[in-house]
N, C-alpha and C positions, 0 to 999 in steps of 0.2 A: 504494500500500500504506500503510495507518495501523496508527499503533503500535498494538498493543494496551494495553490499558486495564490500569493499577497501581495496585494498592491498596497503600498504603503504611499500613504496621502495625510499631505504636511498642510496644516490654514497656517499660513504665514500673513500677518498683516500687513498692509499694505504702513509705509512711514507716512504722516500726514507732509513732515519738515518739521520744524520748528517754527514759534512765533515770528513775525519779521524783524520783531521790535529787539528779539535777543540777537537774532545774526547782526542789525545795524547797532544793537548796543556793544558787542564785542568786536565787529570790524572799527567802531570808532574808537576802543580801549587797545589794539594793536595800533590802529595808525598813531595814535597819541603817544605811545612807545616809541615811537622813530623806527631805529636800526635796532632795535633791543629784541631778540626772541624773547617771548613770554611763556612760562611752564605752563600745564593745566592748573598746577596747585595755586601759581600765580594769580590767574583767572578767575580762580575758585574763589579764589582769597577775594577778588574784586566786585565780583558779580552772585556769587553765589551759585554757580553752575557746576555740576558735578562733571564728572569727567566722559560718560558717556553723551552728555547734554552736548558739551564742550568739544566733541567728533563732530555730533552730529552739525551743530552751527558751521562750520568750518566746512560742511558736506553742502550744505546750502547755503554757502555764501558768494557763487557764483564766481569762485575762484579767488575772494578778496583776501582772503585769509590761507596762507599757505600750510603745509606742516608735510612730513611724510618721513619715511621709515628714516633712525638714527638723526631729525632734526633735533634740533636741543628745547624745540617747544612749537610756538607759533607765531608767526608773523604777518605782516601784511605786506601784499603783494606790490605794492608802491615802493616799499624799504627793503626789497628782496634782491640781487644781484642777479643777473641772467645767468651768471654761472651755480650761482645756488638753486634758480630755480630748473636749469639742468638737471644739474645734480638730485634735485627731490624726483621729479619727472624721469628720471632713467632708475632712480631705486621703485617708487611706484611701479612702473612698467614692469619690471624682475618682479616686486612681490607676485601683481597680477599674474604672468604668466605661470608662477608657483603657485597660484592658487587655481587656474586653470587646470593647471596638470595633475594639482591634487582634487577635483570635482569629479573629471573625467574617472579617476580610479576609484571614486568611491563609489561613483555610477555603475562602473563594471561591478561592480564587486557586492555591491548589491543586486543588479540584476542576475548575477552568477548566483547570490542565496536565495533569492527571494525566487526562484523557478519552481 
């Protein structure tokens, strides 16, 4: 006897964004910083926004707000250097593609259990 076949089904919500009022409250707390990267805790510290709040703003702020793997916080994209923002923009790229590579095999590999 074999198991019968599972489809496994994810409700994932959909993100609404953020308020607008906090992405333009923190793009104007980076710009007011200059050339300063600012921590999350920084942030935290000013705004009261936790750290996953503090992705998401930076996810909707239409690029005003930089950050990405090994930056030393966050900044804005006015005080940002074309060579830093290189540099964020080719480590993003790599993560992505690692996270691609890792989808695809979890794909496999559940559709090899789940038969």
């Amino acid at each position: 006897m074999t198991p019968k076949s599972v489809q496994a089904t994810f409700k994932i919500p959909r993100n609404p964004g953020p308020p607008q009022a906090h992405v333009d409250r923190m793009v104007a707390l980076l710009f007011a910083a200059g050339g300063r990267w600012m921590t999350s805790a920084e942030i935290a510290k000013e705004t009261g926004f936790n750290d996953r709040h503090i992705r998401d703003l930076a996810e909707h702020s239409e690029c005003r707000i930089v950050s990405g793997p090994g930056c030393p916080g966050y900044r804005h994209i006015l005080h940002t250097t074309t060579e830093q923002i290189s540099e964020i923009v080719n480590r993003l790229q790599s993560q992505a593609k690692r996270m691609i590579a890792r989808s695809i095999k979890i794909n496999k590999t559940a559709h090899a259990i789940l038969r």
